[in-house]
N, C-alpha and C positions, 0 to 999 in steps of 0.2 A: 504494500500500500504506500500510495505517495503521497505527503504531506506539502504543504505550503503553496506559494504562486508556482502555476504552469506555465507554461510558452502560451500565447496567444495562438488559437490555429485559426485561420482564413474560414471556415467552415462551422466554428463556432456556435451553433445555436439560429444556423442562418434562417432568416424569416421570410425574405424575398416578397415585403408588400411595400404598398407607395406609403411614401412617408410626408407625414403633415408640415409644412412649412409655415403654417398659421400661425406662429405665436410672433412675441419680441422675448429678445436679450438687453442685456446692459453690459459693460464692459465695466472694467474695477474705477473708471473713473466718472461712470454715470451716464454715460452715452449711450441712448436706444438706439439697437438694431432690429429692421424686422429680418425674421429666419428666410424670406421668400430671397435676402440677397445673396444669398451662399448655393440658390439653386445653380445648379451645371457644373459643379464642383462636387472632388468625394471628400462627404463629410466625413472625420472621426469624432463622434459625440462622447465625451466620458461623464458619467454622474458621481460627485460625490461629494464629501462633508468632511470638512478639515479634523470633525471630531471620531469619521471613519476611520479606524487603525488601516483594513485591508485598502481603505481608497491611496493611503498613506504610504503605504506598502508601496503599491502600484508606481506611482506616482514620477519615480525615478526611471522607469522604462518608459514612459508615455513621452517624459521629457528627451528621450534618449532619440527616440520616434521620431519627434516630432524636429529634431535638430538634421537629422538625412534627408526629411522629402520637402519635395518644390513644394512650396507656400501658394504657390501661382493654381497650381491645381489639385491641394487639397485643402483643406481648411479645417483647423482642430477646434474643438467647442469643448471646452475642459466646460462644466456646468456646474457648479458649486451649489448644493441643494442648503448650504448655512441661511439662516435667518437673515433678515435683512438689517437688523440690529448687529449682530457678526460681522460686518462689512471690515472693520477692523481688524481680524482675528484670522480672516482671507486671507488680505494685504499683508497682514505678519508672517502669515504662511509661506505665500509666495517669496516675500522677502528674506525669509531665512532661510532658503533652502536654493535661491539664487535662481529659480524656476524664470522662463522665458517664453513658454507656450503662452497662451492668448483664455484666460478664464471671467468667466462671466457668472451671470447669476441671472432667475429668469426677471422680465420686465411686465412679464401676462403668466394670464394662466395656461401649464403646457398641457400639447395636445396629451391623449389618451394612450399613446404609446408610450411617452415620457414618463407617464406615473407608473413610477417602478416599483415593487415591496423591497429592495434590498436593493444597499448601492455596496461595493462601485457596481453599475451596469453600465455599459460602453455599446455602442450601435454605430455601424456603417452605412452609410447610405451613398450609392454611387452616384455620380453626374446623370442620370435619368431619373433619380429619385426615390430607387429601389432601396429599401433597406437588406443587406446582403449580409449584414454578421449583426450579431447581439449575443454578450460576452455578460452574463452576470458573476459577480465574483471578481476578486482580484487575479490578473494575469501579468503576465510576461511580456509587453508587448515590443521589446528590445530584441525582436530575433528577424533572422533573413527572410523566413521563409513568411510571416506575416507582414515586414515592411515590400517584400516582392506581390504578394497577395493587393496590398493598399495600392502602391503604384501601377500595379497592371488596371486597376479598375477604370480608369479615363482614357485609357485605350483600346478601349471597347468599340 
């Protein structure tokens, strides 16, 4: 039996339905985004809470991820499910850990795929809108064969 975080595998929990771009984000400095502008882009959505150990976990291969692929054609949504009072407690987060990916927190209420019972959960959704991986649980997401999995998908 194997304990701890796994490799992220491309095939993950894959769900393959369209994914709702209906809601807004905020970015850590207060600036609404609506989700419709990240259409044609592959998303990697992660959900979590600074007071999540496993999000925590995680955290260091996401960044790891997100530092190898073109920004141009995929776009990372770290999603911070903390209180909006915690807004603080983010920012110390991201701060101390020297973190550079792009985290938000929502601006609405998120669609019905979003509410998740257990974070971290992480969803893929390709440049046509398919959601193609959903990953509950802390993963590994620092490995070749899922950063090749992420790249290939806009070359579709």
């Amino acid at each position: 039996m194997k304990t701890g975080v796994m490799d992220a595998e491309p095939n993950d929990v894959a769900v393959i339905k369209s994914f709702d771009y209906n809601f807004r984000i905020k970015d850590l400095q207060g600036n609404v985004i609506d989700f419709n502008e990240f259409k044609g882009k592959t998303i990697f959505i992660n959900l979590w809470a600074t007071w999540c150990g496993p999000c925590r976990v995680e955290m260091p291969s996401i960044q790891k991820l997100y530092d190898r692929v073109n920004h141009n054609e995929i776009a990372f949504v770290i999603l911070s499910l903390d209180e909006n009072k915690n807004h603080d407690k983010i920012l110390k987060y991201i701060s101390d850990r020297d973190l550079t990916l792009p985290v938000y927190q929502p601006a609405s209420e998120l669609p019905a795929m979003l509410d998740v019972p257990s974070i971290p959960t992480t969803f893929i959704v390709d440049p046509n809108g398919k959601v193609v991986s959903k990953k509950v649980g802390a993963a590994n997401f620092d490995n070749e064969k899922f950063e090749k999995f992420l790249n290939g998908l806009g070359k579709n």
